[in-house]
N, C-alpha and C positions, 0 to 999 in steps of 0.2 A: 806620848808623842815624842820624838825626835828632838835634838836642838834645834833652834832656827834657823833655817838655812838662811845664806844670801840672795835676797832677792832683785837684787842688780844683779847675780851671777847670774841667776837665772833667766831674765831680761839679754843678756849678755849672749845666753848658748840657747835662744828661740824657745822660750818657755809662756812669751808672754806678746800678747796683741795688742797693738793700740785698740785696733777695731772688730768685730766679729766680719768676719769672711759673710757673703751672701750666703754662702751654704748653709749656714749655721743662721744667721738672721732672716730665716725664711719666713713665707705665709703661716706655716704651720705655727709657727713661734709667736709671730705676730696676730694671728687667732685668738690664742690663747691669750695673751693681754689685754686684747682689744674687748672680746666677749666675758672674760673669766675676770680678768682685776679693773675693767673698766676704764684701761688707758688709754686714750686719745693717739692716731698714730705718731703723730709727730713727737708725742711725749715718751714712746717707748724704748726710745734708743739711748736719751740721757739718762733714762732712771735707771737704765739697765746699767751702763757706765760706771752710774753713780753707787748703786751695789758694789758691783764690780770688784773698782777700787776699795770699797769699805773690806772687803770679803778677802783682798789680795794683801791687804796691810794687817787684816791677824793671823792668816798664813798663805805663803803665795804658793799654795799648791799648783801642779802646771794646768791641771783642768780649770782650774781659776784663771790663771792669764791665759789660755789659750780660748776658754770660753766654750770650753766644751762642756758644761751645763745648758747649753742653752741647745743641747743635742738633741735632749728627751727622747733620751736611747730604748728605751722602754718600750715607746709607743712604735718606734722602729725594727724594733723585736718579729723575726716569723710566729711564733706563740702567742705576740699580742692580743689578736682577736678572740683564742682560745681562753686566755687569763681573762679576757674583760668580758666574755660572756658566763664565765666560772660566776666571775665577781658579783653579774650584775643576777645568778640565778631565783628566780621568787621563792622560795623554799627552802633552800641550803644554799644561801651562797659563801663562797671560798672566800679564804682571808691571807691577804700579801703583806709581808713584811719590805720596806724600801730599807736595806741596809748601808748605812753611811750615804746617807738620801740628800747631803749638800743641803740645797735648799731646799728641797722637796719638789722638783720641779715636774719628778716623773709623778709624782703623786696628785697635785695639781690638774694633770693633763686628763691621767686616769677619770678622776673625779669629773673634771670638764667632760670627759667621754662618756659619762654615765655610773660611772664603778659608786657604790654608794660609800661613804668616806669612813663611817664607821667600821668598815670591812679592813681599812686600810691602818697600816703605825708604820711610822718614821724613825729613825734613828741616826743619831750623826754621832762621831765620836766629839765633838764641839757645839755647845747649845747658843754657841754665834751663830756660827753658818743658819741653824734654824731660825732663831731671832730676824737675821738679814731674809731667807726665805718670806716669813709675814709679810716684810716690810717692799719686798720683790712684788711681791703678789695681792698686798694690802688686804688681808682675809683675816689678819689676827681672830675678831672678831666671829667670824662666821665658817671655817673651815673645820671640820667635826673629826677630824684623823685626831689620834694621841701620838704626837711629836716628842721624841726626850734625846735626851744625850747619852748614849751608852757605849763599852768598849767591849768588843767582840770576844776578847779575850778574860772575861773578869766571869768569874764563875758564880759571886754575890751579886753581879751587878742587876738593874732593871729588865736585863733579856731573860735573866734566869727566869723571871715569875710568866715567860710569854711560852720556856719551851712546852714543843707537843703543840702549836696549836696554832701555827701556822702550813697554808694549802703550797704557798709560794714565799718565796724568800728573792729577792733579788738585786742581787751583789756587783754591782755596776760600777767599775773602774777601782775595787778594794784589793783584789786579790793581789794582782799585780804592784801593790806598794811591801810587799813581803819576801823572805825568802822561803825556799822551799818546804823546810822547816814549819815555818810559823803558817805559810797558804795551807798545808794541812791541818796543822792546828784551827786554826779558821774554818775552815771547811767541817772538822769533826763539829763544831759550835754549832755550824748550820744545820745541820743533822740533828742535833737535839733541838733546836726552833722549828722544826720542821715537825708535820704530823706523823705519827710510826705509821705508815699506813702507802701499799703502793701508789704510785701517782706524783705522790709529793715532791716539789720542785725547784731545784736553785738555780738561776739564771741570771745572764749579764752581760756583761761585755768588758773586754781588759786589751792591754797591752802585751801584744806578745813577740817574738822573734822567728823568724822562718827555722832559725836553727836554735832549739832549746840551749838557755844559757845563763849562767849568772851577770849580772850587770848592774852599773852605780847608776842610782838614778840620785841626782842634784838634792832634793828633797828629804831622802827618807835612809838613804844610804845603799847595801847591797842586798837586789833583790833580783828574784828569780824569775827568768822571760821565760814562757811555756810554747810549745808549737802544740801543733795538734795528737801525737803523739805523746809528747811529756805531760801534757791536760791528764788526759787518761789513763796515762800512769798513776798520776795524784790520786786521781777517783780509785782506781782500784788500793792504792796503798789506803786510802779513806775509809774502804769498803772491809777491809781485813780489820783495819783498829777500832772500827765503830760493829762489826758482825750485819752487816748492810749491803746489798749489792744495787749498781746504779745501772742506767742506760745514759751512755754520752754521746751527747752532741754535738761537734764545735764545728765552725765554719771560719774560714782563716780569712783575711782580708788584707792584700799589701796595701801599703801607702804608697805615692809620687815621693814625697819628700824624706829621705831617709837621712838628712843633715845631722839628727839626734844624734841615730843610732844606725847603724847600718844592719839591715834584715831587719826592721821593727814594722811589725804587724801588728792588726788589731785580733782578738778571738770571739768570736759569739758564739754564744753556749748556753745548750741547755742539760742539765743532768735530772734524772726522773728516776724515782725510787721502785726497783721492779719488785 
């Protein structure tokens, strides 16, 4: 990980909300509290806070103070429905990896949908964020995924012993903390978690730029904005150093608010191993 950045700077140049936006504190979110961790409405808003804060003071990544964990981008995916009936098949069913899964939140939702949790592992590169996940969702206890802390980049580390033998992988707000460089590297790692076998799946959602670019993000330092084009440039350079060809997806999405960064867009993507 990085040094620490200043998290008043960040606070300072819109990285961080008092409150979640209604958008983000929807029904759907408050569903899942209410039915999955048994929280009371009224109780749902401070414990979340109360996370929050804990989650933002051992590192205040911007998805943390902006609260965009509480997006459960996953379930919001076009693919969803096709992953969660993978997941839930009586026979063979498919196994997802949540990579740098925060708190686990898309995992959670998954499981609340049906997806049987054994099917599912978690990984954060920090076994806080997981620890505060339990404590989010209050399941320590009874949630059946294997949750660990591991770095995408570590050849000995805990993912080694998983490649090959995941159906999906899905890389939700990681790529975009990298430069061009290391997102490939990254991506080659996915490729070995992943099953050798057509079909197989990496998907997500990231930060991107209308016009492909290098740029300082507050956090992590200089990293690399993708458009829809530069996406799939990456895959094909992935495809040559790995002997792999993919099928790419991405779908662009502007923002209203471009205060950050000017041209900053989101990318949804799915790449599928042909």
């Amino acid at each position: 990980m990085t040094s620490y950045p200043d998290s008043e700077a960040l606070k300072r140049n819109g990285f961080y909300h008092d409150q979640p936006t209604s958008k983000l504190f929807n029904p759907i979110l408050q569903e899942l509290f209410e039915q999955y961790s048994h929280l009371k409405p009224e109780e749902i808003l401070p414990h979340l806070l109360h996370i929050r804060e804990k989650a933002w003071a051992i590192y205040p990544w911007p998805c943390i103070g902006l609260f965009r964990f509480c997006e459960l981008y996953l379930s919001k995916h076009p693919a969803y429905p096709r992953i969660l009936a993978a997941l839930q098949h009586p026979t063979h069913p498919s196994t997802l990896l949540d990579l740098g899964c925060c708190f686990g939140q898309d995992i959670r939702k998954l499981v609340f949908d049906g997806a049987p949790a054994e099917s599912l592992v978690g990984c954060d590169l920090d076994a806080a964020f997981l620890d505060l996940g339990y404590e989010l969702f209050g399941d320590r206890e009874r949630l059946q995924t294997p949750m660990f802390a591991a770095d995408i980049f570590q050849d000995d580390g805990p993912l080694a012993e998983k490649r090959g033998t995941f159906d999906f992988v899905h890389a939700n707000l990681i790529l975009h903390l990298f430069s061009w460089d290391r997102q490939v590297e990254a991506c080659k790692q996915v490729v070995k978690l992943l099953k050798p076998e057509p079909g197989s799946t990496v998907l997500g959602r990231q930060t991107g730029n209308l016009v492909a670019q290098q740029s300082e993000l507050h956090s992590v330092g200089m990293v690399w904005r993708h458009d829809d084009r530069s996406f799939r440039e990456m895959w094909r350079q992935v495809g040559e150093e790995t002997g792999t060809r993919w099928d790419v997806w991405v779908e662009v999405e502007e923002v209203e608010e471009k205060q950050q960064e000017p041209g900053i867009c989101f990318l949804t993507f799915e790449v599928r191993r042909e």
